[in-house]
N, C-alpha and C positions, 0 to 999 in steps of 0.2 A: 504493500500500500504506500508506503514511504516512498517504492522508487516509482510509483508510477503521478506523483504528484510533483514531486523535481521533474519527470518528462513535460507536462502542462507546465510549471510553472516557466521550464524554458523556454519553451512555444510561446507563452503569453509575453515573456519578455523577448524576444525577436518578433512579433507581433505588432508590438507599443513603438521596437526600436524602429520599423519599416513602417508603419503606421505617421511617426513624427515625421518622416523622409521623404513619403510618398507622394509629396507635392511639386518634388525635384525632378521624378522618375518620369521622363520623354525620351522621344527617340533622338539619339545625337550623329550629328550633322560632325563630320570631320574631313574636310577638304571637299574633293569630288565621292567621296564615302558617306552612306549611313547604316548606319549599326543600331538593330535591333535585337531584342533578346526576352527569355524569359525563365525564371528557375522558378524551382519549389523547394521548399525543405521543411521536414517535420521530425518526428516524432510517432510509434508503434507500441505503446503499450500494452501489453496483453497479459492474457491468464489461460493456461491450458492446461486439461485434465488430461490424462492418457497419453499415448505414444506420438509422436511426431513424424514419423516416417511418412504417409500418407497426405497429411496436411501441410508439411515443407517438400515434397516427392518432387517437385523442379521449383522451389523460390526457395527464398532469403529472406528470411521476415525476423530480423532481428530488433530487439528490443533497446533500440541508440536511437539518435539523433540520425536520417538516414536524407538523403539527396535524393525524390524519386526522377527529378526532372528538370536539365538543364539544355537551354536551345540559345544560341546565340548565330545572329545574321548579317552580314556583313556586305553589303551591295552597291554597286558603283551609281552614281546618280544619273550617268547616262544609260544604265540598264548593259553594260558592254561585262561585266565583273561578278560575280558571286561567292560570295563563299558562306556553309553555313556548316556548324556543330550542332550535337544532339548528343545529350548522355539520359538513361537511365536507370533509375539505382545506382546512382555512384560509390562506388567501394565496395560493393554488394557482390555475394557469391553468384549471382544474375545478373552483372551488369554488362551495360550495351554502349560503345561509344560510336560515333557518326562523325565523318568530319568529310564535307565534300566543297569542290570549289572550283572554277573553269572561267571561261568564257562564253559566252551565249553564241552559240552558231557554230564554235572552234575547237574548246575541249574541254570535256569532263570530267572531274575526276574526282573519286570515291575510297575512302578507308573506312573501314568498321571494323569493333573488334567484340566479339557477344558471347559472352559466360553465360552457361547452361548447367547446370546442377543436377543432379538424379541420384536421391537418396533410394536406397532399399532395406533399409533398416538402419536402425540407430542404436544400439548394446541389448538388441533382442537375438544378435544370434553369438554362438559360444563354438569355441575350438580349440583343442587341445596341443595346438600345431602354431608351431613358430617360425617366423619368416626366418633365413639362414639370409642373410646381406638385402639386396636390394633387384636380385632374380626369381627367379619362379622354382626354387626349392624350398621346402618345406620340411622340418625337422622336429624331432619330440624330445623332449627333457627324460621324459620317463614312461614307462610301459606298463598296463595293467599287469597283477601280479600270478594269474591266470589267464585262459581262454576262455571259463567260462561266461556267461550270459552276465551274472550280476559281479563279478569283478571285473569286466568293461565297465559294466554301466557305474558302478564305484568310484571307477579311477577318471572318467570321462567328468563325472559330477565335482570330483575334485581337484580337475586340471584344468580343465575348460574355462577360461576368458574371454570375457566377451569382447568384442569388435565391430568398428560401423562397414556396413557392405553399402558403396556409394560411390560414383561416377562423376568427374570433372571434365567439362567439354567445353575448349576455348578453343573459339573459330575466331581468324583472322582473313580478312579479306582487304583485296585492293582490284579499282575495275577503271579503266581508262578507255577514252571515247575520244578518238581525234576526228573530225570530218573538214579536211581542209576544203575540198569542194562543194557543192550543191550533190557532185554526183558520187562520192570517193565517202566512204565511211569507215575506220580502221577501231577495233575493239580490241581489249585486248583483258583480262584479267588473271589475278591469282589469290587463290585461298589456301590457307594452312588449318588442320582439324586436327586438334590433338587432344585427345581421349586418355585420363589415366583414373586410377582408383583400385577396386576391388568388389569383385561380384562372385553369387554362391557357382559353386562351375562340381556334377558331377564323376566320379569317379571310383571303379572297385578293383580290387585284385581277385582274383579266381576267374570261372567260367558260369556263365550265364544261359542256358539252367547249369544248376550245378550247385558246388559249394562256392561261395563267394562275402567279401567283407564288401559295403558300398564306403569311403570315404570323402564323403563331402567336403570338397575344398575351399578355399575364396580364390577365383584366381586373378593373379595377379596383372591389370590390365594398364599397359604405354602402351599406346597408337600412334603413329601420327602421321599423314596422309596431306599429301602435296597435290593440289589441284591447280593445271595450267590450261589457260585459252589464250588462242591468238585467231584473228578473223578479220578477214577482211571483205567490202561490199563494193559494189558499182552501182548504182543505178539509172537507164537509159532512157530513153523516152518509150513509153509501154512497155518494159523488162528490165532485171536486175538479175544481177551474178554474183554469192558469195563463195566464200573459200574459210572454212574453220580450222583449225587443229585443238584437239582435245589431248591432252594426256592426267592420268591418275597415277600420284605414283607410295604405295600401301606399305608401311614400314612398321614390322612387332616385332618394339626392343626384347620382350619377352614369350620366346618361341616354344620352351619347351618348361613341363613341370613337370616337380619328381617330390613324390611326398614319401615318408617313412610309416612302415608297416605295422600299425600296434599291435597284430596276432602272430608277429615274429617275435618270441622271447628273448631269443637267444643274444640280445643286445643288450640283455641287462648285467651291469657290471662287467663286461667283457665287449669285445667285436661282435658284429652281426653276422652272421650267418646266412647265406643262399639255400633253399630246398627246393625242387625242381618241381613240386606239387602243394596246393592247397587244399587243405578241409579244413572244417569246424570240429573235426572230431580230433583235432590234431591236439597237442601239450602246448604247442609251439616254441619249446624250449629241446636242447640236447642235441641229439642227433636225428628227431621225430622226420623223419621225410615228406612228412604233408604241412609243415609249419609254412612254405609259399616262400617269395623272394623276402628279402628286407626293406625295397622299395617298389615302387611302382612310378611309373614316368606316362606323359602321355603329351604327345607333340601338338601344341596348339598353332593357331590361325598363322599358317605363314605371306611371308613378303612376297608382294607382285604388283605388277605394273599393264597399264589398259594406255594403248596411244591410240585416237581417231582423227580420221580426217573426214572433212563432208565439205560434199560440195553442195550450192541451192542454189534453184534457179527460176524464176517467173517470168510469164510473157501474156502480153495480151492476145488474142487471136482472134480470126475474123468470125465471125456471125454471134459478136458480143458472148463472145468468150474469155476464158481464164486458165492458165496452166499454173502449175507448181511442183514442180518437183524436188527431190533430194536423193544423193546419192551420196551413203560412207560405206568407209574399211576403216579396219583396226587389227589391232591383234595385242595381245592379252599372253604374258609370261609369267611365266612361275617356276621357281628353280629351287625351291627350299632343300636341302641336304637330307636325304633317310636317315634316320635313326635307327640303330638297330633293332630287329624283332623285339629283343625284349632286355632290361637290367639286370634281367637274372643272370648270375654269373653260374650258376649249378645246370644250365642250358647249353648245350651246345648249339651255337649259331648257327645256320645253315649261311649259306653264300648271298650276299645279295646281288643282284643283276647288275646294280648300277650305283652311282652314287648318290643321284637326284632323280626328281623326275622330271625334267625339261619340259617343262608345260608349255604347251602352244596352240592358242585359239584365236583364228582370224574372222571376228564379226563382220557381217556384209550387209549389209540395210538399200532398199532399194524402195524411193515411196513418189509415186506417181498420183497428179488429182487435176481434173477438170471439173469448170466450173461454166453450165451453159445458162442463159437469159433471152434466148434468140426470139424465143414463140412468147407472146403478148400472157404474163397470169401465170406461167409455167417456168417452173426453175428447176434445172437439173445437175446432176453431181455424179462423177463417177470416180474412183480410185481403186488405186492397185498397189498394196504391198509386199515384199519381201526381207526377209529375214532369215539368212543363213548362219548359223553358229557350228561353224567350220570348225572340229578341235581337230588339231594335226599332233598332239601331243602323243608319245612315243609309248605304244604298247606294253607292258611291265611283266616280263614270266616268271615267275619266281620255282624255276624247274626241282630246286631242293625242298620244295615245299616250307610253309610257314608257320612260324611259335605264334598259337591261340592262349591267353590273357597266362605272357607270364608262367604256363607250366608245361613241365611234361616231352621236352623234347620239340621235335615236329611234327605238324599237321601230315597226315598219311596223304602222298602225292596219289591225287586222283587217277581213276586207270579210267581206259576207255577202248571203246569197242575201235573194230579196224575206222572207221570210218570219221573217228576224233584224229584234228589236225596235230593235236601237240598234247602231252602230260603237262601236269604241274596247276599251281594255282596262278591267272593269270587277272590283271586287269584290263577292263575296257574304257578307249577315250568315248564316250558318250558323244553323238553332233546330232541337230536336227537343224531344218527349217521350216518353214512357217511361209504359204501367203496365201493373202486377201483379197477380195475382190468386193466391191460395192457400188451399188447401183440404188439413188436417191431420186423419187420425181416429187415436186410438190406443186400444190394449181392453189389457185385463189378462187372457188367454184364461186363466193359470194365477198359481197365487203366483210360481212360476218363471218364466213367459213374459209377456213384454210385445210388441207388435205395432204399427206406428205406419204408415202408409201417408199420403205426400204427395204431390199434382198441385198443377203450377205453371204459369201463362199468362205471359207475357210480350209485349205490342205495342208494339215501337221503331218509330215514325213520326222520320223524318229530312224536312229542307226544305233542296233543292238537291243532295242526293247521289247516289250511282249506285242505291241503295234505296229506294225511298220509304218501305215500308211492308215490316214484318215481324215475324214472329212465331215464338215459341221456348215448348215444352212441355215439363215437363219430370213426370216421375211417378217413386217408388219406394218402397222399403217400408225400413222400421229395425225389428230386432228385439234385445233384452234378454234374456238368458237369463240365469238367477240361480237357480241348483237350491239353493243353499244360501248362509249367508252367507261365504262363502270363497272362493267360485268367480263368475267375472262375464266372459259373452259379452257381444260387440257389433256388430252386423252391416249393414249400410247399403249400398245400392243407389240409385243415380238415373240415370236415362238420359233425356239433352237433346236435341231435335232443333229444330234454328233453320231456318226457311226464307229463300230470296232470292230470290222473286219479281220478275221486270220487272228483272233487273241488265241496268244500260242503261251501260255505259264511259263515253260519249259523251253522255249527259245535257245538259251542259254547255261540249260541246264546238263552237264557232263553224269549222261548214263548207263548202264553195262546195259547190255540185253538181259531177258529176263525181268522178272517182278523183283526189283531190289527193293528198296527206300528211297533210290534216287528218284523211282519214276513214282513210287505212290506220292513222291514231295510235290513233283512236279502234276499231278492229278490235283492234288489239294491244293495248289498255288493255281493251277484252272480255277478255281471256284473263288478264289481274292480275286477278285478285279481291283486295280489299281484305281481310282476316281478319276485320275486325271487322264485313262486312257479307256477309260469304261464307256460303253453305250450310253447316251445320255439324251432324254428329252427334258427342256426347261423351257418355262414360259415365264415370262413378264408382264408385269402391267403397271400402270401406275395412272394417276387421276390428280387434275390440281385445278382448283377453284380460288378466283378472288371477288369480290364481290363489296364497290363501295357507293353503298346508298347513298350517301352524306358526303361532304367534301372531312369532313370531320371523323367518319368511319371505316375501317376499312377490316372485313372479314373476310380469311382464308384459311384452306383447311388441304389436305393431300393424304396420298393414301398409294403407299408402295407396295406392289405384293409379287415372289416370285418363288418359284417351284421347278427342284429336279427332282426327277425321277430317273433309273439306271437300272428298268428293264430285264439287266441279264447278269446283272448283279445277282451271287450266290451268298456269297461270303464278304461282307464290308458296308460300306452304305446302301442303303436302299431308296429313299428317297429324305427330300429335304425340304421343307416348305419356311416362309417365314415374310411378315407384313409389317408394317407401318404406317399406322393410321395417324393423320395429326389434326389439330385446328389450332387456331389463335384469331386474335385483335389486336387491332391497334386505336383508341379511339382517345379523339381529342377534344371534348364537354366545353371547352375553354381558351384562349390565349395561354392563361396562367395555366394549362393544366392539359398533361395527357395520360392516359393509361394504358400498359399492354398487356396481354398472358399469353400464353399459348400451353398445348397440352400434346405430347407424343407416348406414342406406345409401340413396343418395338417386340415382337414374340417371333422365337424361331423356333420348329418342330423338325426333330431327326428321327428316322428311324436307322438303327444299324442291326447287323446279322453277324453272327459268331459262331464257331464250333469246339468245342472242348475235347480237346485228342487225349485219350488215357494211354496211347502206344506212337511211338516217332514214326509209324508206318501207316498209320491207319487213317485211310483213304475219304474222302468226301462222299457221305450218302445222304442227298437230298432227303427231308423231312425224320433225316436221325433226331430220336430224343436227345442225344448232344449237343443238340442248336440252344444258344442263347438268343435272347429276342431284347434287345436294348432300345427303348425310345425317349428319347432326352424334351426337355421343353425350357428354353429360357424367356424372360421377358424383361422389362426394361420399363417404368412408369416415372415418366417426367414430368413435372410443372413450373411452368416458371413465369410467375406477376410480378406490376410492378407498377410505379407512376414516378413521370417527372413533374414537378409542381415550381412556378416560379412565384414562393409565397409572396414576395417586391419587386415587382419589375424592375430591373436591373439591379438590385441590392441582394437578396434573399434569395438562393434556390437550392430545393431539397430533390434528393430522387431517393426512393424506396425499390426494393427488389426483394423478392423469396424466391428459392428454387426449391424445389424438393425429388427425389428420385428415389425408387423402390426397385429391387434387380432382385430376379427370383429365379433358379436352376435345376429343375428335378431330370431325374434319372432312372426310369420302372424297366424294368431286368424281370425277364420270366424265361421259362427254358430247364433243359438238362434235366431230367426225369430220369433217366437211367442210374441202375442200382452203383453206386460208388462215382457218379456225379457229382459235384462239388454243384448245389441248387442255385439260380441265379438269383440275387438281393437285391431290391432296393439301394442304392447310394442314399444318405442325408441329404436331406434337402438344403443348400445354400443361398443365403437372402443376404440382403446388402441396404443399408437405408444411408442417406445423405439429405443433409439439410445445411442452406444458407441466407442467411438474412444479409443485407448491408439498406442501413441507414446515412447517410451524408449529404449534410448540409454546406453551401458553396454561399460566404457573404463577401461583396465585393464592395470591402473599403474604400477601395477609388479604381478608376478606372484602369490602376498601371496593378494595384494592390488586392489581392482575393485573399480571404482565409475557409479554408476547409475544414473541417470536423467532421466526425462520425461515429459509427460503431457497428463494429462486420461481425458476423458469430458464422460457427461453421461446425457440425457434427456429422461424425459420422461411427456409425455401425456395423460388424460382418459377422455371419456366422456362418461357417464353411468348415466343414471334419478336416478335410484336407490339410488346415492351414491352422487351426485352432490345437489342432494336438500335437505339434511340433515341436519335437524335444532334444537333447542333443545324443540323448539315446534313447531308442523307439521301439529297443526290447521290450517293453510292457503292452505294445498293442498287440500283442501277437506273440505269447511266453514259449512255442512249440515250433516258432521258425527259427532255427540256428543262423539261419544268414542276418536275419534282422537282430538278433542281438548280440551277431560280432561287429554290426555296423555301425557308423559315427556320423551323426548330418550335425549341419550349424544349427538348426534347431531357430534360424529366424522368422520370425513372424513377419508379413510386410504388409501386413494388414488389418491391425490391431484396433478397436475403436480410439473416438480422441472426441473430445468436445475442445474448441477453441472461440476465446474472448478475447480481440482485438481492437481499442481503440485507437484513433489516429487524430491528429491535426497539422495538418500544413498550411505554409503561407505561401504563395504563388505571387510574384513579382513579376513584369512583364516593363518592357522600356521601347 
């Protein structure tokens, strides 16, 4: 309470001090210059109940004396000169600076530099693990004293420290605009994005199914990423010609991370020890053979680099026409170094092919559009896209076959019938392209009625997927209705149908003849259909109305709705539905006085299909009692009122606002009748409430001189299993899984409720 009355009283005395002043504050005249400007500065009081993470999740709402808003403009009085700044939040973990300045007609030019902030928790998550220097290793002080379930969960409760998991993002820009001619335009810019902090990143040692520990890490995140342009334009009499070059170029100081093994004993009091195999039923100390490596490593986001060029080009044509086209290449490198299979030193390595993977992908973009106006009321439009993502990156065979998580030797090198071109386990460069066709007429049937009808082609070619080739149509009409100027329909239909010809599972799948496991896999992986290459019909629609009786009212309302379905879908999604219906006003009673609301609701329905396999062989049989039957439903209930009131014309004005929001997520599961089926459950239901008030009042002392006050509130609620029982050992949900209680998560919540009391006053100065 004390410190929030020193915030006021300093307010009220920079208040008095700008208030005595404010008679002086005009715009000043300095040679052939005038310079105008304006700042704020106040004061953030507040009171918060509950966690923070969610209510600061990207601001800086610190409780100081804070600068939300400083603009200063600087302009020649012949209009030949410019230059202006802009900061907001000064010195703030969000703050933004702007400084731009040219000549009018000659050149322009731009720096900015914008702090972004991304909390994910604030000492709600806990680990037992210690950064080793200022890399991506991670090391432990000391070991549970066992393997069993509750001497982890012991030692985890009394090692574990907590830590904030949270992201710093400072983007730097500069953008230059030279146009010495009328016809000659030269662009050019650069940005720098550099990303550091600490977020949860998971991780396990063992094999999955299997015996396994999961070790939840934070990992440790430098980025920083170099953005170039350079472009140049002509433009002619009815045509123009530009030339761009793009480059990206993607830099992670921290490439790889390597955490230490708390179900490895054998590091207590002595050296750590390598064992070529993991289980939970292991001692983990001695000479136990299944106590797993001592560490585990696991190679993160490597460095690479994207260069494009494009060329564009416009031209008028005759029968009052329009062209546009674009034409890039690029190509896209990656060369990060392998790492070896694995840090188990009780492994023998097998050979690796190579030393990198020389990544190489050369994008191709081709996009062609005409624009016709020839015929009186009729407008037409047609376009042609392509898109080639060409990867020419180098095939990978890994003929000695390859170490699976950490144990055990090598993976048994594939055999195959005569008619497989090579052993071993190999990768594939993935390439597809992509093009479009469309075809747009619209007429003017009435002054009122407008009519727009489009057909769309679509041909995805894929190289090495279970699709090769396929194709999506899509056709429907858009209508305008405008009987007067106060009334405005809008009406819009499309309906999509994608084919999946030749869906082959097993494409790619190395199988002996015979009924082995490899082909009942590839049987069963028949009946996954992948979504994004699945049979697919979807419709859309959507509806928008405005409607202003009064010059003083004005009522709208819309209404999104769209639905797939996937036909030949066995195993995975089955269809999808989901709407959004809205209304609002805006209405204005008064000079002094308007009011708005508006109301959204947003619900989505899934259905998906699952199968529960009791044997690694056993085969897909339509309407087995092993089918789960999963159908999900979210929704989403918005409100948001409010009025601005000018209680004084020119002296006094208030604006009020409420929002409110209800998110709601069920999950009904039925299925699996068969004798030693695991029965399918219900998930808990997850719900979500959010509320916000702001009151603020804006009195303007003088015309150079404004003071602001107010008071903002903001709660919110969740209640979500998922996220509410998160512990930093998670042995107790589950006392009969051994993997869950040899495992270690951060145990952070990032979604904790919070009620928040925020007052504020600023003085706003302007010259």
């Amino acid at each position: 309470m004390e410190r929030t009355r020193i915030y006021f009283a300093l307010n009220l005395s920079l208040a008095l001090l700008f208030f005595l002043a404010s008679p002086t504050w005009a715009q000043i005249d300095i040679g052939d210059f005038s310079i105008s400007g304006q700042a704020e500065v106040g004061g953030l009081p507040r009171h918060k109940d509950g966690k923070d993470t969610k209510f600061e999740e990207y601001r800086d709402l610190p409780e100081t004396v804070i600068v939300p808003q400083l603009q200063l403009m600087i302009g020649g009085k012949k209009e030949d000169f410019y230059l202006n700044f802009d900061s907001t939040k000064t010195g703030l973990a969000d703050q933004n600076y702007r400084l731009r300045f040219g000549r009018y007609g000659l050149v322009d030019v731009e720096f900015e530099w914008d702090q972004i902030p991304h909390l994910f928790s604030s000492n709600t998550a806990r680990t037992p693990f210690a950064r080793d220097g200022g890399g991506g290793t991670f090391t432990l002080a000391s070991k549970p004293l066992t393997t069993a379930g509750t001497s982890v969960r012991n030692w985890v409760n009394a090692n574990a420290q907590p830590l904030d998991l949270k992201l710093f993002d400072g983007i730097g820009r500069f953008k230059l605009r030279y146009t010495p001619t009328p016809g000659w335009t030269f662009t050019g810019s650069y940005w720098s994005y550099d990303v550091s902090g600490k977020r949860a990143l998971g991780a396990y040692i063992g094999s999955s199914p299997g015996n396994f520990n999961i070790i939840e890490q934070t990992e440790p995140i430098s980025y920083l990423t170099h953005n170039i342009e350079l472009g140049g334009e002509y433009a002619g009499n009815g045509w123009s010609l530009g030339l761009r070059y793009n480059a990206s170029l993607f830099h992670n100081n921290i490439s790889t991370l390597v955490w230490d093994n708390p179900i490895n004993l054998s590091g207590i009091g002595s050296a750590c020890t390598d064992a070529a195999n993991y289980s939970n039923t292991s001692t983990g100390t001695g000479l136990d053979p299944n106590r797993g490596p001592c560490r585990g490593r696991m190679d993160l986001y490597p460095s690479n680099q994207a260069h494009t060029w494009t060329l564009t080009g416009t031209a008028t044509l005759p029968l009052k026409s329009q062209f546009l086209g674009t034409v890039s290449y690029g190509f896209r490198r990656q060369d990060d170094s392998f790492l070896p299979f694995t840090i188990n030193s009780a492994i023998t390595q097998p050979s690796l092919p190579r030393s990198s993977l020389d990544g190489d992908v050369r994008p191709t973009m081709v996009n062609a559009t005409v624009v016709n106006r020839y015929f009186d009321r009729l407008d037409l439009k047609a376009y042609y896209r392509y898109y080639d993502f060409d990867n020419r990156s180098r095939k990978v065979l890994f003929s000695d076959g390859i170490v699976l998580s950490d144990q055990a030797g090598t993976a048994a090198i594939p055999t195959c019938n005569p008619t497989c071109p090579e052993a071993g386990s190999r990768t594939f460069p993935y390439s597809y392209s992509k093009q479009n066709i469309g075809l747009d007429g619209g007429y003017n049937f009435t002054r009122w009625l407008t009519g727009k009808l489009g057909y769309g082609w679509e041909r995805m070619h894929r190289d090495r997927r279970e699709v090769l080739n396929a194709d999506e149509h899509s056709v429907g009409p858009t209508f305008d209705i405008k009987p007067n100027s106060w009334v405005l329909f809008r009406a819009s239909y499309r309906h999509f149908w994608r084919s999946a010809p030749n869906y082959d599972a097993g494409r790619f799948v190395v199988v002996d003849t015979g009924d082995t496991p490899d082909d009942v896999r590839a049987d069963h992986n028949a009946a996954l259909r992948k979504y994004d290459e699945a049979q697919r019909h979807r419709d859309k629609s959507s509806l928008f109305a405005q409607i202003s009786p009064w010059d003083r009212l004005t009522l709208y309302t819309g209404l999104e709705v769209m639905s797939d379905r996937f036909p030949s879908t066995d195993i995975g999604v089955k269809n999808d539905f989901n709407y959004s219906p809205s209304i609002g006003f805006v209405y204005t009673p008064s000079d002094w006085m308007s009011l708005f609301a508006d109301y959204n609701w947003e619900r989505f329905d899934w259905k998906m299909t699952s199968m529960q396999r009791t044997a690694a062989n056993e085969p897909f049989v339509p309407g087995s009692n092993r089918i789960w039957n999963s159908r999900g439903r979210d929704q989403v209930n918005t409100i948001s009122l409010g009025s601005d009131m000018n209680l004084i014309k020119n002296l006094l004005g208030f604006r009020i606002q409420y929002g409110f929001s209800l998110g709601r997520e069920e999950i009904h599961a039925s299925g699996a009748t068969c004798v030693g089926c695991t029965a399918a459950t219900n998930l808990p239901r997850a719900t979500s409430q959010w509320h916000e008030l702001l009151a603020r009042f804006e009195y303007q002392v003088h015309k150079n001189v404004a003071l602001r006050f107010g008071y903002y509130f903001n709660h919110y609620t969740e209640q979500d299993a998922g996220v509410d029982m998160m512990q930093p050992w998670m042995g107790a949900q589950n006392l009969t899984d051994a993997n869950l209680g040899h495992s270690i998560f951060l145990g952070d919540r990032i979604k904790a409720p919070f009620t928040a009391h925020v007052g504020f006053m600023t003085l706003r100065l302007s010259f």
